[in-house]
C-alpha positions as CSV (number, residue, x, y, z in Angstrom):
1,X,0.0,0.0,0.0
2,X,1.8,3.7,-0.8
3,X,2.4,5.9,1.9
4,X,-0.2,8.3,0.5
5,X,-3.3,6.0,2.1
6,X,-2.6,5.3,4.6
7,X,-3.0,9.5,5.2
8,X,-6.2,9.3,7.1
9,X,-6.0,12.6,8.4
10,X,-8.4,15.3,6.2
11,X,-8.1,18.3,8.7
12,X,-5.6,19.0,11.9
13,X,-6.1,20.7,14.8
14,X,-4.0,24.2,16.4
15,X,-4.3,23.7,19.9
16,X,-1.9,26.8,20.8
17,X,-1.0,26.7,24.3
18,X,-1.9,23.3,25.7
19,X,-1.4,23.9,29.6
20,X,-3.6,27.0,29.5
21,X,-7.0,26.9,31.3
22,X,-10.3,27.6,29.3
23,X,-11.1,30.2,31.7
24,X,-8.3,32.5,30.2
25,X,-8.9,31.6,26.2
26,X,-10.6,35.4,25.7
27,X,-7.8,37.1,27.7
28,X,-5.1,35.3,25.2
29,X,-7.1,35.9,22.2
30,X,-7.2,40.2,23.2
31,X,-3.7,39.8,23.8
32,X,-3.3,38.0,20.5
33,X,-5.5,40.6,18.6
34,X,-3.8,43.9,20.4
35,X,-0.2,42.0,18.8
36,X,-1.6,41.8,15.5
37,X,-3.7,45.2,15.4
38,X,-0.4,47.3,16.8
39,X,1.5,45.2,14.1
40,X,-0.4,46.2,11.0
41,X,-1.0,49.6,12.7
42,X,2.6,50.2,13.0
43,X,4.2,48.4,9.6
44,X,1.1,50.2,7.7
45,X,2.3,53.6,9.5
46,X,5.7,53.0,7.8
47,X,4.1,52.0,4.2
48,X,2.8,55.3,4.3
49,X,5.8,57.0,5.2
50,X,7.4,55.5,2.2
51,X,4.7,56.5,0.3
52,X,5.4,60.3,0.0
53,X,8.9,61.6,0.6
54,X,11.6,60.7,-1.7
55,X,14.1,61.1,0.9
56,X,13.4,57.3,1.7
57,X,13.9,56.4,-1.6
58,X,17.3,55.3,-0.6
59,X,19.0,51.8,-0.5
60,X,18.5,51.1,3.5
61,X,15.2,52.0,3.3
62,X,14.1,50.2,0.5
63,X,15.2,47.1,2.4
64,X,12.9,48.4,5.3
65,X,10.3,48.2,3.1
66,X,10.5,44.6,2.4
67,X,11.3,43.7,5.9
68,X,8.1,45.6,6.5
69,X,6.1,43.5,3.8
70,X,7.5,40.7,5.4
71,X,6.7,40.7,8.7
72,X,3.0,41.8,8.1
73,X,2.8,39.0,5.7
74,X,4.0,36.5,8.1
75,X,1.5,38.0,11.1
76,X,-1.1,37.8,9.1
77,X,-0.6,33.7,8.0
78,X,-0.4,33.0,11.6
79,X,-1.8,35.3,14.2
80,X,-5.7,35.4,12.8
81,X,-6.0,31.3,13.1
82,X,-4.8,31.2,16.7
83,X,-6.8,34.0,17.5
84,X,-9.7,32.3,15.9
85,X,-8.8,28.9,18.0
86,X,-9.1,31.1,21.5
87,X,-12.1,33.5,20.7
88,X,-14.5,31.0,18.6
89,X,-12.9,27.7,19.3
90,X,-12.0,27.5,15.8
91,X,-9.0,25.5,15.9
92,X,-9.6,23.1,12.8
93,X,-7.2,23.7,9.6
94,X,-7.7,21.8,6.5
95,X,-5.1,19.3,5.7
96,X,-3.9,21.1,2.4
97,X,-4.3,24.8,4.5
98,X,-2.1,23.5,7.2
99,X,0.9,23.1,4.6
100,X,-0.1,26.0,3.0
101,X,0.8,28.1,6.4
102,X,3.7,25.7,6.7
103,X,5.3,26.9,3.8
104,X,4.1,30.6,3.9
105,X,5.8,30.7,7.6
106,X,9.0,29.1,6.8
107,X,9.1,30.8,3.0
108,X,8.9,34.5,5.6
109,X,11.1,33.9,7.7
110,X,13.9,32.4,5.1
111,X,12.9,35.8,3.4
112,X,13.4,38.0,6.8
113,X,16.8,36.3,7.1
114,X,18.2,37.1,3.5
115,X,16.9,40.5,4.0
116,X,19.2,41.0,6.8
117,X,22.2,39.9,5.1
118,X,21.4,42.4,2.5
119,X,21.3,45.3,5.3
120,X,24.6,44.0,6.8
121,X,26.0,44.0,3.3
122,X,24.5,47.8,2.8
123,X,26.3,48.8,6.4
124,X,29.0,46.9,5.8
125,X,29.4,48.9,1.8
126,X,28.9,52.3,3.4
127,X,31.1,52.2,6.5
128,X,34.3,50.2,5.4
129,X,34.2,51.7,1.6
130,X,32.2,54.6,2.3
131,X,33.7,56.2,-1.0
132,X,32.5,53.3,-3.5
133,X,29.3,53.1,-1.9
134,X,27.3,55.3,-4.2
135,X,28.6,52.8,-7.1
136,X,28.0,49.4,-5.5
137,X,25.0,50.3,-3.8
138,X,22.4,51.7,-6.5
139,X,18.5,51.4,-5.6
140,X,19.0,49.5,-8.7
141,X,20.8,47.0,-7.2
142,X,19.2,46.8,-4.2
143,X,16.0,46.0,-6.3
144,X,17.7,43.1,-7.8
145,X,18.8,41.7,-4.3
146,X,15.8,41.9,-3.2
147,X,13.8,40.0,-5.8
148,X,16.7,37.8,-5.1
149,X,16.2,37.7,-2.0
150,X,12.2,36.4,-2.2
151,X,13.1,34.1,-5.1
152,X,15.4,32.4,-3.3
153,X,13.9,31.7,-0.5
154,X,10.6,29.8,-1.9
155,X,13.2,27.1,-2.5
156,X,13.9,25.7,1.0
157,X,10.2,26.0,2.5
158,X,8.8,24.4,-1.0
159,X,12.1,21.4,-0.3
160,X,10.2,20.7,2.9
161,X,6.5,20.8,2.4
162,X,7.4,18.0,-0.9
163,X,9.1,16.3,1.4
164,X,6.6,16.2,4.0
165,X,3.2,16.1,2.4
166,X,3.0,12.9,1.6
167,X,4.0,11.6,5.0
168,X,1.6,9.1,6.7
169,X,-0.5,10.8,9.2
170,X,-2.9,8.3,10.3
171,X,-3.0,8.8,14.3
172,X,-3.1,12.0,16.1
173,X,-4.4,15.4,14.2
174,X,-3.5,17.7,17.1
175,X,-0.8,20.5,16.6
176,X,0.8,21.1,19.8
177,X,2.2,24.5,18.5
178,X,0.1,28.2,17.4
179,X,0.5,28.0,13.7
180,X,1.5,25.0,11.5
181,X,5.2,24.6,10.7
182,X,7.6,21.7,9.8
183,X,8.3,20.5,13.4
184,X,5.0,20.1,15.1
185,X,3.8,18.4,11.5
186,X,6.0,16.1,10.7
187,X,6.4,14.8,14.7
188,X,2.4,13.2,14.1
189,X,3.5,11.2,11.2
190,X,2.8,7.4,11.4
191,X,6.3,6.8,10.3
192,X,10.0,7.2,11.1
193,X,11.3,10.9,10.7
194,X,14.4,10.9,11.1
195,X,14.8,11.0,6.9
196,X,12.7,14.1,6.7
197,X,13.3,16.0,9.5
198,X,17.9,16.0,9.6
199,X,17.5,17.8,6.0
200,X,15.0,20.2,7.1
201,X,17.3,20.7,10.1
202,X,20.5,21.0,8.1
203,X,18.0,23.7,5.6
204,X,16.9,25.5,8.6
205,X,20.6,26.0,9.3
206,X,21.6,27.1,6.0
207,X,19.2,29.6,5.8
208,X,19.7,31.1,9.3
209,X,23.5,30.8,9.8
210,X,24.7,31.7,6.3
211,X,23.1,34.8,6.7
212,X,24.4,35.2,10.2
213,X,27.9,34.4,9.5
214,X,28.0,37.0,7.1
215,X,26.2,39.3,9.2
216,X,29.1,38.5,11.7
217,X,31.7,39.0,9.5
218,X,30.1,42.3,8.4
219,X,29.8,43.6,11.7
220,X,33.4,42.6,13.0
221,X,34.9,44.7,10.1
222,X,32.6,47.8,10.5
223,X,33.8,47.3,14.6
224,X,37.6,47.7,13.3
225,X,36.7,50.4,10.6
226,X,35.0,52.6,13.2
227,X,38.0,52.0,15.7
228,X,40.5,53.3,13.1
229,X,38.1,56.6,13.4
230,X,40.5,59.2,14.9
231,X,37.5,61.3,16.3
232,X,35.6,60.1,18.9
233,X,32.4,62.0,18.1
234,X,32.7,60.2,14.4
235,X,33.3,56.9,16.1
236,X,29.3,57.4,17.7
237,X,28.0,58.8,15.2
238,X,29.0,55.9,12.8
239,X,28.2,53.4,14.9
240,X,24.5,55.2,15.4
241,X,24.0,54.4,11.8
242,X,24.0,50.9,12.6
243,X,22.6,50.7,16.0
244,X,18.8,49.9,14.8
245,X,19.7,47.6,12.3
246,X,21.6,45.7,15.0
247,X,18.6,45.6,17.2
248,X,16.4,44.3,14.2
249,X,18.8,41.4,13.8
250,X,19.4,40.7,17.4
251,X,16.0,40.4,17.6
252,X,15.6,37.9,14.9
253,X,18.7,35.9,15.6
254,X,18.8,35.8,19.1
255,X,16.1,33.7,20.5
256,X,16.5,31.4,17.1
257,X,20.1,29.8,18.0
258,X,19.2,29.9,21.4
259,X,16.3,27.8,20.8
260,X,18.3,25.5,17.6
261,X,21.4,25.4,20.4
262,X,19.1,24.8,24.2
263,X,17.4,21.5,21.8
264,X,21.3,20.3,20.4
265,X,23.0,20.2,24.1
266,X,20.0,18.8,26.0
267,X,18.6,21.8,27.5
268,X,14.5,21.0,28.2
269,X,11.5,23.6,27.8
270,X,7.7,22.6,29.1
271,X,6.1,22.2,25.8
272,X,4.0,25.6,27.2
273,X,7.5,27.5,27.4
274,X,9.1,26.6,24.2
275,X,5.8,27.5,22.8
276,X,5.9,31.3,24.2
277,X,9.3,31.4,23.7
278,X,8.9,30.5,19.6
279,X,6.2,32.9,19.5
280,X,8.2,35.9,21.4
281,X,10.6,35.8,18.6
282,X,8.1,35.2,15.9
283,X,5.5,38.0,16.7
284,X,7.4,40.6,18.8
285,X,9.7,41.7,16.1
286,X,7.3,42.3,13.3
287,X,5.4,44.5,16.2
288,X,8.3,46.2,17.5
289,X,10.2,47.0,14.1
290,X,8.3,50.1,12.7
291,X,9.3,51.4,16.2
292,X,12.8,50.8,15.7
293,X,12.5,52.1,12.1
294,X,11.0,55.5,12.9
295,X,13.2,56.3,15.6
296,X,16.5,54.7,15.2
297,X,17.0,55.9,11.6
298,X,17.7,59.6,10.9
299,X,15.4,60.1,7.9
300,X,12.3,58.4,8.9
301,X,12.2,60.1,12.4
302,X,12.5,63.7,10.8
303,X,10.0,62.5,8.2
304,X,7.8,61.5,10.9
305,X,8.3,64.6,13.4
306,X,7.2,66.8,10.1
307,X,4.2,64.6,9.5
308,X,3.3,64.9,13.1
309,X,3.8,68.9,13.3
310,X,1.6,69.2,10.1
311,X,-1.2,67.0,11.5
312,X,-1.0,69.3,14.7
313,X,-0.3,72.8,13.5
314,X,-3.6,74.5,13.9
C-alpha cells in the first residue's frame, strides 16, 4: 500500500498553548489581537511613510520596506487562526491549508533572514568603503537583491512541504504549537522521521546561519573600521548608523540559536515554554520594528516629526 493511504487525516487541529486553562482563552485571544492590530497599525504607519517623501527612496530604506512586507505578511498567515482557535474555538485547519501556512511561515522567515544579510551588506558597503558606496550600492541594485532575495527563499520552505506532504498521518491530528510549521507536523506522522526531518534541520541551518555568519563578519569589520576613526564624536555617530539595524537582527537571531542550540545540548523547555518562547521571537519583532525604524533611523524620524507637526499645526 503507498504511503499516500494510509493519510487518514483530512483536517488538523492548532491547539496553541496546551497547559492553558479555558477560563483565560478570551484574555489570550485580546492579547493576540492587540499583537496583531499594533502590528499592521505600525508596519502600515511606515508604508505610508514611504509612500510620500523621496528622501526614503534610498537603498536602506528600500530594504525596510521589504522587511516591512514581510513581517505583516507572516503576522497575518499565523496570528488570525490562533486568534480564531481562543475566541470562537476555531481550531480546525484543512489538511492542504495546514501546509499552505507551513510553507508561507517558513518561506517568511527564510525571506526576513536574506533581508538581513542584504542590510549588513549595505552597512557593511557604506562604513568600510564609504567612497564606493554610491557605485556598488544603486536602488537599482538593491531591487535586484531583493527580488533575489524572495526568489530564493521559496526554495527551502517548498524542499520541505514536498518532502513532507505525503508523510503518513494516520493517528493523532492535534498540533501542539500556534500556527503549522515543519516541526510540530512532521512529529504526528505514522512513520519514522528521522529522513525528513535532519535535512529540514541542516535547511533550517543554512538559511539562518549563512546569513548570520556573514552578518558577523560584516559587523566585525565595521567594529575595526570605526575603531580606526580618529574622532571620537565620528566613532558614535558611525556606529548610530547601525545601532537599529543591529537591534532588528538581534531580535531575529537571538532567541532562534538559542532555541536550535538549548534542543542540540540537552537543555529541556515545558512544551508551554518553548511555545511562548517560539512565538516571542516570531511575533514581537514584526510589532516592535516600525518602532525601531521610525526612531532609530535619521530620515524616517525627521520624516515623521514633520508629519506629526503638520497634523498638529492648527
Amino acid at each position: 500500500m503507498s504511503v499516500r493511504n494510509h493519510s487518514f487525516v483530512t483536517e488538523f487541529v492548532i491547539v496553541g498553548f496546551p497547559g492553558l486553562q479555558p477560563e483565560f482563552y478570551g484574555l489570550a485571544s485580546a492579547v493576540l489581537l492587540i499583537v496583531y492590530c499594533c502590528t499592521l497599525i505600525g508596519n502600515f504607519a511606515v508604508l505610508i511613510l514611504f509612500a510620500t517623501p523621496n528622501i526614503l527612496h534610498k537603498p536602506m530604506y528600500i530594504i525596510i520596506l521589504n522587511l516591512v512586507v514581510s513581517d505583516v505578511l507572516f503576522s497575518t498567515t499565523t496570528l488570525p487562526k490562533i486568534i480564531a482557535r481562543y475566541w470562537f474555538q476555531a481550531g480546525a485547519i484543512s489538511f492542504i491549508g495546514c501546509f499552505l501556512q507551513m510553507y508561507l511561515v517558513h518561506y517568511f522567515g527564510s525571506v526576513t533572514s536574506f533581508l538581513l544579510l542584504i542590510m549588513a551588506l549595505d552597512r557593511y558597503v557604506a562604513i568600510c568603503f564609504p567612497l564606493r558606496y554610491p557605485m556598488i550600492i544603486k536602488n537599482s541594485t538593491i531591487h535586484i537583491l531583493n527580488a533575489t532575495a524572495w526568489i530564493v527563499a521559496k526554495a527551502c520552505p517548498l524542499m520541505m512541504v514536498i518532502r513532507a506532504y505525503p508523510l503518513p498521518y494516520c493517528d493523532s491530528n492535534t498540533i501542539l504549537q500556534c500556527f503549522c510549521d515543519h516541526i510540530s507536523i512532521t512529529k504526528l506522522a505514522c512513520t519514522d522521521r528521522a529522513p525528513y526531518s535532519f535535512p529540514a534541520f541542516v535547511t533550517a541551518m543554512v538559511v539562518l546561519l549563512g546569513p548570520l555568519a556573514f552578518i558577523i563578519f560584516s559587523y566585525c569589520s565595521i567594529i575595526v573600521a570605526v575603531v580606526q576613526i580618529a574622532s571620537p564624536q565620528g566613532r558614535l555617530k558611525t556606529l548610530s548608523t547601525c545601532s537599529g539595524q543591529l537591534i532588528i537582527i538581534a531580535l531575529y537571531y537571538l532567541p532562534r540559536c538559542f532555541i536550535y542550540l538549548a534542543s542540540n545540548i540537552g537543555i529541556r523547555f515545558s512544551t508551554d515554554l518553548h511555545i511562548v518562547i517560539i512565538m516571542l521571537y516570531s511575533l514581537l519583532p514584526p510589532m516592535i520594528n516600525p518602532l525601531i525604524y521610525c526612531f532609530k533611523t535619521k530620515d524616517m524620524k525627521q520624516t515623521l516629526m514633520k508629519k506629526f507637526k503638520k497634523s498638529t499645526a492648527p
